[in-house]
N, CA, C and O atoms as a DFTB+ gen file, in Angstrom:
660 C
 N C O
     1  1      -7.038      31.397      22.729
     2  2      -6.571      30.641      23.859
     3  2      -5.064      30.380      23.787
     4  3      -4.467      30.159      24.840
     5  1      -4.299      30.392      22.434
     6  2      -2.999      30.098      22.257
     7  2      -1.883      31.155      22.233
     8  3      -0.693      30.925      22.014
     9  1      -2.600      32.676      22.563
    10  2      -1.611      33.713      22.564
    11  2      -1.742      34.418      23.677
    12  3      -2.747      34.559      24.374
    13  1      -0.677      34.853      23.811
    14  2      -0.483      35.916      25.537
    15  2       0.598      35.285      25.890
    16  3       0.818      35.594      27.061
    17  1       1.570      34.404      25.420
    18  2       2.437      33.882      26.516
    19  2       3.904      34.677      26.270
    20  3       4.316      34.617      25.112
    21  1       4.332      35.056      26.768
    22  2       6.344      35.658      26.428
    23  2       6.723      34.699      26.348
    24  3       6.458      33.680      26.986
    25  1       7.780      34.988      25.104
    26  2       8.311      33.944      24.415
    27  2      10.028      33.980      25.165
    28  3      10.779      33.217      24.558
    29  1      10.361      34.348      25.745
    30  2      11.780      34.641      26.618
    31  2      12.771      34.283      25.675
    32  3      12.694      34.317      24.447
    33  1      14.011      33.824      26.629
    34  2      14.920      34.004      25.164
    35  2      15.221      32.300      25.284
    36  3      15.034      31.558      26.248
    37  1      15.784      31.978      23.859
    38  2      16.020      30.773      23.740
    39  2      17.496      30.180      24.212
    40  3      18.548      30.672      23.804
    41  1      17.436      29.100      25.092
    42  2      18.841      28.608      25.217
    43  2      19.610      28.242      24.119
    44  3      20.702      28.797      23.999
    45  1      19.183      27.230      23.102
    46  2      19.773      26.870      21.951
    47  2      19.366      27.832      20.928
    48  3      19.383      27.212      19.865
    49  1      18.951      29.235      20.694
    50  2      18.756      30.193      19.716
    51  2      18.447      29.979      19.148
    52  3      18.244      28.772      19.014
    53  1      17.981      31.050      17.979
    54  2      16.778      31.100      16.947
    55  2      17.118      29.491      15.722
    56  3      16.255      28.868      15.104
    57  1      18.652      29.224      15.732
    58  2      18.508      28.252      14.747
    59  2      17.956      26.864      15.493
    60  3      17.285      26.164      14.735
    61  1      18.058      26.539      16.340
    62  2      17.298      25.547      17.315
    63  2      16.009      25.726      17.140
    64  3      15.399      24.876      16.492
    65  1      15.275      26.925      17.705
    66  2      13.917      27.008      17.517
    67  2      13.302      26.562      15.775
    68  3      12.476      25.697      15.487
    69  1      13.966      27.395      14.951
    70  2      13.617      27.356      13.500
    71  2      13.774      25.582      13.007
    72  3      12.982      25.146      12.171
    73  1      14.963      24.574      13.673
    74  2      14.860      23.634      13.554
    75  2      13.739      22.849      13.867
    76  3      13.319      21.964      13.121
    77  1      13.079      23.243      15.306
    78  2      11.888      22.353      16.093
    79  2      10.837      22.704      14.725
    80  3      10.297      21.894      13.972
    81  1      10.771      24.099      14.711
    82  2       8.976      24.517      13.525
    83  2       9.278      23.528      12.328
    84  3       8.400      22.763      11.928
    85  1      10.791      23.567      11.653
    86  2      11.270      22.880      10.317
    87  2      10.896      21.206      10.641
    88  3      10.661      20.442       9.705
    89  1      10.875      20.757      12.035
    90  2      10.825      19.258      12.125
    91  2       9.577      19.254      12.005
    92  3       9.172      18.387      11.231
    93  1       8.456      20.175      12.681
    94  2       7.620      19.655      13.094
    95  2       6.362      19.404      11.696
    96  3       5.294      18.793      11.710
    97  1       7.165      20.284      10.412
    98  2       6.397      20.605       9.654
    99  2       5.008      20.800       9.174
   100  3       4.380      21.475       9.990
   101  1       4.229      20.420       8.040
   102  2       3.008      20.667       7.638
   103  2       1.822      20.570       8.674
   104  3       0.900      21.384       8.719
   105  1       1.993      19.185       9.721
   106  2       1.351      19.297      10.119
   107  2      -0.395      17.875       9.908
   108  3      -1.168      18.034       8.963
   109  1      -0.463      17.512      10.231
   110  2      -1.460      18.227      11.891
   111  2      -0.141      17.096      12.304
   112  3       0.320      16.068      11.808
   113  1       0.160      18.018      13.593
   114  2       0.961      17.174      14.348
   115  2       0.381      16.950      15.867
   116  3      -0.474      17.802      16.113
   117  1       0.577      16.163      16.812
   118  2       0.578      15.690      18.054
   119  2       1.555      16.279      19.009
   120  3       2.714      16.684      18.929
   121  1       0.909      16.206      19.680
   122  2       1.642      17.038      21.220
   123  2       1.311      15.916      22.534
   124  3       0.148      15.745      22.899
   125  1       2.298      15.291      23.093
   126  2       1.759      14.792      24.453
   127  2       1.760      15.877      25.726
   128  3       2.431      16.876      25.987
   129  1       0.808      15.262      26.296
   130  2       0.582      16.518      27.778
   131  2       1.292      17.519      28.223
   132  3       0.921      18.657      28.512
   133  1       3.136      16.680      28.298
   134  2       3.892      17.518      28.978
   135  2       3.895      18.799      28.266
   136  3       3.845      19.827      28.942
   137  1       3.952      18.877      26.892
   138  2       3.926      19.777      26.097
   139  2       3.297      21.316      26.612
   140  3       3.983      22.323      26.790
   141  1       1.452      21.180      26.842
   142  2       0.923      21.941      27.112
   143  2       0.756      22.202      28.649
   144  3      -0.245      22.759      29.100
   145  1       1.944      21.704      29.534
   146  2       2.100      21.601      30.475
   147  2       3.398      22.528      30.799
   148  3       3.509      22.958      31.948
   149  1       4.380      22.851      29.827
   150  2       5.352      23.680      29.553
   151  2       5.177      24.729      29.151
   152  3       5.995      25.614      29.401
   153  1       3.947      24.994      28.325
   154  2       3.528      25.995      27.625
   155  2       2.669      26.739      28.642
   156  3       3.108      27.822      29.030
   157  1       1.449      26.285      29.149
   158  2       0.539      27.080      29.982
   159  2       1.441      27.621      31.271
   160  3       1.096      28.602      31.930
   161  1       2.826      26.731      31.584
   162  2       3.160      27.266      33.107
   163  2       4.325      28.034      33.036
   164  3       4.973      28.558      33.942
   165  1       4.566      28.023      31.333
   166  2       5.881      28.940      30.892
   167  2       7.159      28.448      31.300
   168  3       8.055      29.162      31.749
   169  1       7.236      26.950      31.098
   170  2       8.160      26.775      31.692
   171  2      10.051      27.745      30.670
   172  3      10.478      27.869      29.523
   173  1      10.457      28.116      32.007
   174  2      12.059      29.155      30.937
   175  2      12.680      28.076      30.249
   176  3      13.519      28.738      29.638
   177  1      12.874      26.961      29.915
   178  2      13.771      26.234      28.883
   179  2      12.836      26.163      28.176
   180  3      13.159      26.518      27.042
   181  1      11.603      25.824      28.259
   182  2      10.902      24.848      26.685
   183  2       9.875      26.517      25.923
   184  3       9.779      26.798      24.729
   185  1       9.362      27.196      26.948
   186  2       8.815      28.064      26.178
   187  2       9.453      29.320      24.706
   188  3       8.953      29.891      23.736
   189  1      10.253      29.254      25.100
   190  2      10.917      29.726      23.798
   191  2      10.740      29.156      22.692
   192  3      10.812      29.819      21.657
   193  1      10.449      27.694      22.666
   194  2      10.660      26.738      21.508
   195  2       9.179      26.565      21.234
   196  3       8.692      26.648      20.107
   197  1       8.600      26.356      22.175
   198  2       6.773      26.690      22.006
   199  2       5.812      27.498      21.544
   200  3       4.775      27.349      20.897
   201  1       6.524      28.582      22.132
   202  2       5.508      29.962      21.490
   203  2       5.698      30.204      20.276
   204  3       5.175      31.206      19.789
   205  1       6.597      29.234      19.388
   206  2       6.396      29.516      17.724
   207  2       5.333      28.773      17.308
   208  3       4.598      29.095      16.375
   209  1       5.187      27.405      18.228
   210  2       4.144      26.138      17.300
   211  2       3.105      26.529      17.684
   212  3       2.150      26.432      16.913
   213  1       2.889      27.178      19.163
   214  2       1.350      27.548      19.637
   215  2       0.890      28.467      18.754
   216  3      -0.319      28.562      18.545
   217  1       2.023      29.456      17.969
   218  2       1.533      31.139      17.413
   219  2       1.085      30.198      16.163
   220  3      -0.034      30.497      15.745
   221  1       1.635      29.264      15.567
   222  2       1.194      28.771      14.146
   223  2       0.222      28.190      14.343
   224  3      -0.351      27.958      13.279
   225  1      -0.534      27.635      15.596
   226  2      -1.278      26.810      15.474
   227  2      -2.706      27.907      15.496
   228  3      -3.659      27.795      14.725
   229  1      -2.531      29.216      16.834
   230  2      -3.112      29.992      16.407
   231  2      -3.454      31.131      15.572
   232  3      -4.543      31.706      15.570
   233  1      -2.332      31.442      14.790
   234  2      -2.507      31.290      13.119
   235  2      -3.217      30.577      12.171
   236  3      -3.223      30.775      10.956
   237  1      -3.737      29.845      12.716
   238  2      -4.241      28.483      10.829
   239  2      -2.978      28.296      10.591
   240  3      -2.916      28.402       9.366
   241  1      -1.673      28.034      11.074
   242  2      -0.461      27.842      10.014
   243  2      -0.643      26.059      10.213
   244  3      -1.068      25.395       9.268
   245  1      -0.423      25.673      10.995
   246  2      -0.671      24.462      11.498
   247  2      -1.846      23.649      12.787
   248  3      -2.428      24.272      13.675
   249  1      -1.925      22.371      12.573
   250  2      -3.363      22.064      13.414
   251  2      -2.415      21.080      14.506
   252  3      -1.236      20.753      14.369
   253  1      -3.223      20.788      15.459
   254  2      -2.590      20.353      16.788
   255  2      -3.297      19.141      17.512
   256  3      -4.333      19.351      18.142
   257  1      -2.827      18.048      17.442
   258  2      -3.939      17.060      18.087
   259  2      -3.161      16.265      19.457
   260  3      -1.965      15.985      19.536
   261  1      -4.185      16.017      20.437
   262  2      -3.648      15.453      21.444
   263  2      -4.853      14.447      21.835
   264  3      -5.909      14.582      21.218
   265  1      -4.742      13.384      22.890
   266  2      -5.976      12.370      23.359
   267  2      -6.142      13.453      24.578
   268  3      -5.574      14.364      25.180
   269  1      -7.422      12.627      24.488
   270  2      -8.212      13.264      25.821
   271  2      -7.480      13.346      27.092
   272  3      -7.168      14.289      27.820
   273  1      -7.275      11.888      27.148
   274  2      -5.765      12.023      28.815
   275  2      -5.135      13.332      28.609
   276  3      -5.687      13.970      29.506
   277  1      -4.636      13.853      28.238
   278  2      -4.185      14.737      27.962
   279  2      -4.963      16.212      29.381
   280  3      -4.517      17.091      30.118
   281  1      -6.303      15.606      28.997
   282  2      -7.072      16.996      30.132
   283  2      -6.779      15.938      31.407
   284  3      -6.131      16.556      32.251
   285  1      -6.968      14.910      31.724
   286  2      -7.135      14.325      32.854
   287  2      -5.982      14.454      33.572
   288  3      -5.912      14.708      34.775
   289  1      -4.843      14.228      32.615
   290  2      -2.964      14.738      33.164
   291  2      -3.214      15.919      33.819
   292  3      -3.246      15.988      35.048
   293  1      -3.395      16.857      33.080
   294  2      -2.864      18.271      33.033
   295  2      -3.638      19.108      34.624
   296  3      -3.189      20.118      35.165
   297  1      -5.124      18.142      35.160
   298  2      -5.695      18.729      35.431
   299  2      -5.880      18.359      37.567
   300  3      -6.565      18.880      38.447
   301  1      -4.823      17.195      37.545
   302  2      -4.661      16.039      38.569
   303  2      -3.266      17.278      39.719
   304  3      -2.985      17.341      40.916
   305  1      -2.832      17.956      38.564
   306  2      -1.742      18.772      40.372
   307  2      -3.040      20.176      40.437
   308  3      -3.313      20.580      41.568
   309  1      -3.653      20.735      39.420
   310  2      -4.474      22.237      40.004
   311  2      -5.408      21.493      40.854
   312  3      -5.849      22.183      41.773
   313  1      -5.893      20.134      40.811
   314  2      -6.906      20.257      41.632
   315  2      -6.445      19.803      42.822
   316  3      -7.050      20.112      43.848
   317  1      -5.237      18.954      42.870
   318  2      -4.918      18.638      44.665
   319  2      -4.141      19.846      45.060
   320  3      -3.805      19.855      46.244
   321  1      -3.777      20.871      44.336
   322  2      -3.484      22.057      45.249
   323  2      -4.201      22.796      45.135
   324  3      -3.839      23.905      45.527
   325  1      -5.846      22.677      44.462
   326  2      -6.864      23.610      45.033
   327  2      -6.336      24.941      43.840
   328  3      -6.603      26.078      44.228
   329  1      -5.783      24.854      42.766
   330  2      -5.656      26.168      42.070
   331  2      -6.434      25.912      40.507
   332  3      -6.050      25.454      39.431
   333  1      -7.764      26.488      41.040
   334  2      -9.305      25.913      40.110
   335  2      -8.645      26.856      38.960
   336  3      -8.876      26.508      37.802
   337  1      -7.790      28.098      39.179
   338  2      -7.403      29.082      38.004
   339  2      -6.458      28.564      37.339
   340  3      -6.329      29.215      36.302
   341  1      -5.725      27.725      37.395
   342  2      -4.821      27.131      36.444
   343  2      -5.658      25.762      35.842
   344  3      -5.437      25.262      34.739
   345  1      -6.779      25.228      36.937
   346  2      -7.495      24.077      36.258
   347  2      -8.081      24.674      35.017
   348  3      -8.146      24.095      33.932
   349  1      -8.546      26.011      35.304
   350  2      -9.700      26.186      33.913
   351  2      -8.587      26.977      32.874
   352  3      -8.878      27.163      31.693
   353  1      -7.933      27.198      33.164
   354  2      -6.829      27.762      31.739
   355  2      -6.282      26.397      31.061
   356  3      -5.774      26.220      29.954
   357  1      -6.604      25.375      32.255
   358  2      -5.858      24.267      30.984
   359  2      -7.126      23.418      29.989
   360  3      -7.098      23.041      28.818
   361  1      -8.294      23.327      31.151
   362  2      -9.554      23.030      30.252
   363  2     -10.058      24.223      29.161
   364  3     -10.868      23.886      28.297
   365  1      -9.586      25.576      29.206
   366  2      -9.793      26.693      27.888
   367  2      -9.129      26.101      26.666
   368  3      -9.635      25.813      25.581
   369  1      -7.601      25.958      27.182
   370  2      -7.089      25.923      26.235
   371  2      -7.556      24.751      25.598
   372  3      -8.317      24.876      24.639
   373  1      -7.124      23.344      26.089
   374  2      -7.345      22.053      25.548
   375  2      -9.781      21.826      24.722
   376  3     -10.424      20.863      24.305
   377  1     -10.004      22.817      24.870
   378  2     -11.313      22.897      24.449
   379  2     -11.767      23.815      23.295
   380  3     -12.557      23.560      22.386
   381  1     -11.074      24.949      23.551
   382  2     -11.997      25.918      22.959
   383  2     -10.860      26.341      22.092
   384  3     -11.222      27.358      21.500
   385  1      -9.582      25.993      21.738
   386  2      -8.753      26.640      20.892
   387  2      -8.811      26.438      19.594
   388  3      -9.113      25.274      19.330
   389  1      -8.589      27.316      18.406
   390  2      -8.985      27.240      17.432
   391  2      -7.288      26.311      16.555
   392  3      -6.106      26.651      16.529
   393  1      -8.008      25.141      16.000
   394  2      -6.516      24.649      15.557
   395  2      -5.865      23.514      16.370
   396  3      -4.661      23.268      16.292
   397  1      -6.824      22.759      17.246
   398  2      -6.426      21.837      17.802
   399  2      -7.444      21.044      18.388
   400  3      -8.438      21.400      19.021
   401  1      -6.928      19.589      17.991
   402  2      -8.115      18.658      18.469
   403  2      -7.804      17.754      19.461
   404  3      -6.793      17.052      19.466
   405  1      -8.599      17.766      20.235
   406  2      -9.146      16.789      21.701
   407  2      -9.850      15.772      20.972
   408  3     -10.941      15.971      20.437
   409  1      -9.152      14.544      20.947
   410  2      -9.672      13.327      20.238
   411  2     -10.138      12.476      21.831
   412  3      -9.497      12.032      22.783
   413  1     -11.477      12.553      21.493
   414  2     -12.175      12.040      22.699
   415  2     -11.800      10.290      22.448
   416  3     -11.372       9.725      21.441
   417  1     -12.162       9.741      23.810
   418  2     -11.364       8.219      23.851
   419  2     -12.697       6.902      24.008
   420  3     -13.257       6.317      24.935
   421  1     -12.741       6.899      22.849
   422  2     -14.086       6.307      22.578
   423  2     -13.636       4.540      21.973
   424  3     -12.465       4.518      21.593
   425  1     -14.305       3.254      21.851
   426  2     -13.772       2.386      21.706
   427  2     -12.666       2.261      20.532
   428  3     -11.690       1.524      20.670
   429  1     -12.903       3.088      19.282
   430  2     -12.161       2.787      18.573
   431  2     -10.743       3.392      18.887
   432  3      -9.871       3.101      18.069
   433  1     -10.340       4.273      20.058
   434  2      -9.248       4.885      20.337
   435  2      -8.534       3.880      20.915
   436  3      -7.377       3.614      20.591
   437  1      -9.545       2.943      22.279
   438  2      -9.361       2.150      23.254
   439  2      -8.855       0.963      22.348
   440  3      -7.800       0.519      22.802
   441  1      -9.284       0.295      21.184
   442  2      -8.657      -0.594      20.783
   443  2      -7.955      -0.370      20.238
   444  3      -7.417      -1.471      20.121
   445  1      -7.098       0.623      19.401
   446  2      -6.045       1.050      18.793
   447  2      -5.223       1.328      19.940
   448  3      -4.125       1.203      19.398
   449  1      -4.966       1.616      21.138
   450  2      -4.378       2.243      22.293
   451  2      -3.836       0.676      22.386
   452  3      -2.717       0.308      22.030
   453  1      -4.979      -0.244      22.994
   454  2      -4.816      -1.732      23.388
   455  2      -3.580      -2.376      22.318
   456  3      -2.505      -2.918      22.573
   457  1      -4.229      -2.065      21.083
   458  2      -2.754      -2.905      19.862
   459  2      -1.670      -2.187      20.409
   460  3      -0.838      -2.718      21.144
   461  1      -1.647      -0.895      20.050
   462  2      -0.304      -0.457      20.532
   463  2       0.565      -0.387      21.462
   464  3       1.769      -0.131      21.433
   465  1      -0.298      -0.692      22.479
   466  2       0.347      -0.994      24.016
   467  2       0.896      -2.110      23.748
   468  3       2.101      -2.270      23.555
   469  1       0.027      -2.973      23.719
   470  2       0.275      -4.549      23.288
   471  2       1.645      -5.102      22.688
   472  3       2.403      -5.891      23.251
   473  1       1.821      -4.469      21.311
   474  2       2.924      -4.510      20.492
   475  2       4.219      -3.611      21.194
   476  3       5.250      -4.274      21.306
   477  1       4.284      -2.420      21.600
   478  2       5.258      -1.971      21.861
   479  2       5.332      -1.806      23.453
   480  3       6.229      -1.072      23.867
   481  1       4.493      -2.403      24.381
   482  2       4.462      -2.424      25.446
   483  2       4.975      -1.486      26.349
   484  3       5.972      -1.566      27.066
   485  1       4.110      -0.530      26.208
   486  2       4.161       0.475      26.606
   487  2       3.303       1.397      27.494
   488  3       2.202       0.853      27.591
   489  1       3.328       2.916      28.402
   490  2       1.806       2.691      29.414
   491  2       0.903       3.347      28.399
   492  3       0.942       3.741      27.233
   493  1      -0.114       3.249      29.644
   494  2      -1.774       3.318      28.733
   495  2      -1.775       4.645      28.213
   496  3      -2.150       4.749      27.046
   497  1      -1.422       5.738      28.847
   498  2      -1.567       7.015      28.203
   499  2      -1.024       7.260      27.200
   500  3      -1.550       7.758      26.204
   501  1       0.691       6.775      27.401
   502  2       1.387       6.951      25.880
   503  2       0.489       6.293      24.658
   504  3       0.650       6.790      23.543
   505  1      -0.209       5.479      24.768
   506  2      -0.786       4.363      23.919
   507  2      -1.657       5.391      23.248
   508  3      -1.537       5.766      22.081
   509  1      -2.645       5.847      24.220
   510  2      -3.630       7.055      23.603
   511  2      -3.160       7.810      23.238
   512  3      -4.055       8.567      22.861
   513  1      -2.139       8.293      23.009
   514  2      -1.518       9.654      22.814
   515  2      -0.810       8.855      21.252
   516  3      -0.661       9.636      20.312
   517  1      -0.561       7.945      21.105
   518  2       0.045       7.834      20.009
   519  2      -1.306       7.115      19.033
   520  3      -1.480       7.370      17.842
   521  1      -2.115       6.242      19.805
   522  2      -3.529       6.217      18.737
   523  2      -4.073       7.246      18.336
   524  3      -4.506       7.246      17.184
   525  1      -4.242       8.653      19.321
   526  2      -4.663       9.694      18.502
   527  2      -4.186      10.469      17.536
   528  3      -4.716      11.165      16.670
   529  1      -2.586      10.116      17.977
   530  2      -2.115      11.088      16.779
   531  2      -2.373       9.956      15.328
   532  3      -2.821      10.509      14.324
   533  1      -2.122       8.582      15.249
   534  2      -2.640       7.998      14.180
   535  2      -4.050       8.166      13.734
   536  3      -4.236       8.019      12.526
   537  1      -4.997       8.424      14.423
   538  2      -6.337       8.508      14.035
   539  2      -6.534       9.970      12.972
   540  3      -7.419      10.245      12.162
   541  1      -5.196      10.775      13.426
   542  2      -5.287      12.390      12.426
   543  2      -4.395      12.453      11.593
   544  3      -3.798      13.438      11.160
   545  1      -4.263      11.062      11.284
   546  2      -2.619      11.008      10.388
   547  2      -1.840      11.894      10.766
   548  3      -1.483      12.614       9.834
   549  1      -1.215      12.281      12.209
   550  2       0.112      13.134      12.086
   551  2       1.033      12.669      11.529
   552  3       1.219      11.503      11.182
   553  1       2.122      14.207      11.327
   554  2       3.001      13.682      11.011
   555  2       4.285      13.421      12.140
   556  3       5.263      12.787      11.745
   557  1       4.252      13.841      13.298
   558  2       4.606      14.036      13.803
   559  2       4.372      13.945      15.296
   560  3       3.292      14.451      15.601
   561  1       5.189      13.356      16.528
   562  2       4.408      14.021      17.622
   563  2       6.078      14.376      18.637
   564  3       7.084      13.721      18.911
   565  1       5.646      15.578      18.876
   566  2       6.507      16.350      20.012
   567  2       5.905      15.719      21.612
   568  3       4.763      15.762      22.071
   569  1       7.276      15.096      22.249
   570  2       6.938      14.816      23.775
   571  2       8.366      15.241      24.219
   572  3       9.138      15.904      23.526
   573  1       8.595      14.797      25.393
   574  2       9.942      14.807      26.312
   575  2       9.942      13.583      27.148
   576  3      10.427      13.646      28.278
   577  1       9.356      12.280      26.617
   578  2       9.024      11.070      27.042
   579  2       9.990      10.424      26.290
   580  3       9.630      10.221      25.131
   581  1      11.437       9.917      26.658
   582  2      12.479       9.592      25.989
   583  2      11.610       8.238      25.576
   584  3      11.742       7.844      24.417
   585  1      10.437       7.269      26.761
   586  2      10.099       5.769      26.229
   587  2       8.948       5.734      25.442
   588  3       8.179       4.774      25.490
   589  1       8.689       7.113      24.415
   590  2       7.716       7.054      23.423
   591  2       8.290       6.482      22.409
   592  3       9.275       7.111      22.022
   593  1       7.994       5.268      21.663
   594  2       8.486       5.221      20.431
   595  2       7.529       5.551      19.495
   596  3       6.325       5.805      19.478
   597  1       8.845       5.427      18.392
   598  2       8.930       6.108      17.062
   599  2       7.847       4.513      16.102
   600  3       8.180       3.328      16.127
   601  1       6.458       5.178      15.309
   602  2       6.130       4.091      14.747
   603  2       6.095       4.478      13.405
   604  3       6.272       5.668      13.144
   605  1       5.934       3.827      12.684
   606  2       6.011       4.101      11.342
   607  2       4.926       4.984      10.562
   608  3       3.698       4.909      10.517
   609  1       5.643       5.657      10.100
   610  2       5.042       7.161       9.597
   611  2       4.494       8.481      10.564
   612  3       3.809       9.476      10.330
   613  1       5.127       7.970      11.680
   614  2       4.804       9.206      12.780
   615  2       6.368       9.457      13.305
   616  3       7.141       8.528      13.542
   617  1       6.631      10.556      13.413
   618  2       8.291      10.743      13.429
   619  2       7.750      11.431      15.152
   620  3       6.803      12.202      15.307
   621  1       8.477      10.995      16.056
   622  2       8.772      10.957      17.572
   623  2       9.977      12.420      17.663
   624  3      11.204      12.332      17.649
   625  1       9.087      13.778      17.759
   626  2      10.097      14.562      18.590
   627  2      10.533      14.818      19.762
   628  3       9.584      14.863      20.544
   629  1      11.760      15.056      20.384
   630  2      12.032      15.122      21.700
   631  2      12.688      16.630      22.099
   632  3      13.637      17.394      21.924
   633  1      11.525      16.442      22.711
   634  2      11.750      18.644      22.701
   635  2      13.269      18.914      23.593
   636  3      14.080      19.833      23.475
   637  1      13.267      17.849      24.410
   638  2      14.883      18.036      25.110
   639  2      16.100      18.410      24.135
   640  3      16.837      19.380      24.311
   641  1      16.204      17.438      23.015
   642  2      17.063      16.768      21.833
   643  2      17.155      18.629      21.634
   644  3      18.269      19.136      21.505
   645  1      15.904      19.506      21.628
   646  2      16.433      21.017      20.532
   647  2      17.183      22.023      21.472
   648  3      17.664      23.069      21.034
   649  1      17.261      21.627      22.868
   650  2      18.176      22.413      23.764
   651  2      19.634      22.617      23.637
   652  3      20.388      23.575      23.810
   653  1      19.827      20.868      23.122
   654  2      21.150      21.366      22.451
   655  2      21.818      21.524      21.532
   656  3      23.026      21.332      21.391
   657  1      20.844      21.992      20.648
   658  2      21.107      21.737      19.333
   659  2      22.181      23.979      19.052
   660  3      22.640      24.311      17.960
């Protein structure tokens, strides 16, 4: 589900890209929505920098976790413009890919979401998106959500930040 995409060329070049894989390291890391929202629609700035973490992830090099919102985001513009073929490439991927987990949002997500909102007051999705990546100990989570913060022991990447690097 994580290969087929052209990797085009990179704006900030191969040492930019090699920086994002070097940040994102060992791994299991977090991805918020926009992520696989750049990746499935190819977007020309961010896919260059993507098609290395997707190829590792479908490799076994590294594992990939996101919250469930994550399908409910991704899946809210194919269906009000009626394009069921981009709905089910994003439910393939986010389901059936080998190397990445859909952390379903079950109470113990909902009350970890709730503290974290709470404390850093912040919206509900980011909340899930950062309880799940704590629930897989990432190390890491890649967004382009400048008002995600950074919590302790999860290092906050900003895929914008490697454009100009």
């Amino acid at each position: 589900m994580l290969e087929g995409h052209r990797s085009g060329k990179a704006c900030g070049g191969r040492e930019a890209i090699m920086g994002l894989i070097a940040d994102v390291g060992p791994g299991p890391i977090a991805l918020d929505t926009s992520i696989f929202i750049y990746f499935i629609e190819e977007h020309p700035d961010y896919l260059p920098y993507l098609a290395p973490v997707f190829s590792a992830v479908a490799s076994g090099k590294i594992e990939i976790v996101t919250s469930a919102v994550t399908l409910l985001e991704v899946l809210v513009i194919p269906y009000r413009t009626g394009n069921l073929a981009l709905a089910e490439r994003y439910e393939a991927l986010l389901s059936k890919s080998r190397g990445l987990h859909l952390i379903e949002i079950d109470r113990f997500q909902l009350r970890a979401a709730a503290q974290i909102r709470a404390h850093y007051r912040i919206r509900t999705p980011d909340a899930l998106q950062l309880a799940a990546a704590l629930s897989k100990r990432c190390s890491a989570l890649l967004t382009n959500d400048r008002e995600m913060p950074e919590l302790p022991g999860l290092k906050t990447l900003q895929l914008k930040a490697y454009l100009k690097k």
